[in-house]
C-alpha positions in Angstrom: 23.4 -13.0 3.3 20.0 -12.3 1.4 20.5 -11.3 -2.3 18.0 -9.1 -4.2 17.1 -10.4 -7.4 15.0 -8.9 -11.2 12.6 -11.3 -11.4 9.8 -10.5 -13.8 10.7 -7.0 -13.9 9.9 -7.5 -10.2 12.3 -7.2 -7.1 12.2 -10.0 -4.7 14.1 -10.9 -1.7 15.7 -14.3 -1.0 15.4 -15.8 1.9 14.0 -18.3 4.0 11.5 -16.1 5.6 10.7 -13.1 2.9 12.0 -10.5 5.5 11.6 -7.7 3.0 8.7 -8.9 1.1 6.5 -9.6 4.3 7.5 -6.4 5.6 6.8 -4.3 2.3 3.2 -6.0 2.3 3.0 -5.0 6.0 3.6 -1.3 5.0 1.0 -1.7 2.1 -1.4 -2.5 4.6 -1.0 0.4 6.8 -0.6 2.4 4.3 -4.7 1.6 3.0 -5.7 2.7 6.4 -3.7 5.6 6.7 -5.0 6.7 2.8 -8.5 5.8 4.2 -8.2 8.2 7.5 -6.4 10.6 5.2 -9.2 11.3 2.9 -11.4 12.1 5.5 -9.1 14.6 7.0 -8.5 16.4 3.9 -12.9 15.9 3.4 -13.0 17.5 6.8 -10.2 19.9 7.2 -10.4 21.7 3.9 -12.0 24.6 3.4 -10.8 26.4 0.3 -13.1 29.3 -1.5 -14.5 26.0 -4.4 -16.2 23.7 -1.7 -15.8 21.0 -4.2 -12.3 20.9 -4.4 -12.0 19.3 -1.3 -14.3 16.6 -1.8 -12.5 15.7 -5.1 -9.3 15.7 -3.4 -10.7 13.2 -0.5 -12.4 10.8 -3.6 -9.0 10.8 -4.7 -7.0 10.1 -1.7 -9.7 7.0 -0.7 -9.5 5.6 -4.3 -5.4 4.5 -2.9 -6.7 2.8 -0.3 -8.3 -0.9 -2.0 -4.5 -0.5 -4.3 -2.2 -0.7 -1.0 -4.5 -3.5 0.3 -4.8 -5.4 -3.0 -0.5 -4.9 -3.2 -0.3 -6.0 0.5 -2.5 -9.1 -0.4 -0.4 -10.4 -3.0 3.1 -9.3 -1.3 1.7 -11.8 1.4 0.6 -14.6 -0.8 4.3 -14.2 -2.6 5.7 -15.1 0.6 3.4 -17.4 1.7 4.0 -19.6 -1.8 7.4 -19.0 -1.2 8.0 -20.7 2.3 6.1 -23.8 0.8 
């Protein structure tokens, strides 16, 4: 049975493989593409009476994007130092 430990101030699953750890990074990863492709549907779809607000809503959206894939980077090198 895996136990979930504080470590750091940081949650981390034990176990041989980093089943939850590997899996959160996974969703990370998706979820930098599915900011990216959600920035330029809100860029594309929104069409409010301030044609700028739109625009600053997409910037926003996009900036998630290199935060999920920087998280989903180092979720995956946990685990990789891990299963040495």
């Amino acid at each position: 049975m895996a136990q979930v430990t504080a470590n750091s101030g940081t949650l981390a699953q034990e176990s041989s493989s980093g089943g939850f750890v590997r899996l959160l990074s996974h969703l990370c990863f998706a979820g930098g593409f599915l900011s990216i492709f959600a920035s330029i549907a809100v860029w594309m779809l929104y069409t409010p009476t301030e044609p700028g607000l739109g625009e600053r809503a997409a910037i926003f959206i996009g900036l998630w994007a290199p935060t999920f894939f920087a998280l989903s980077d180092r979720l995956d090198r946990y685990v990789t130092s891990r299963a040495r």
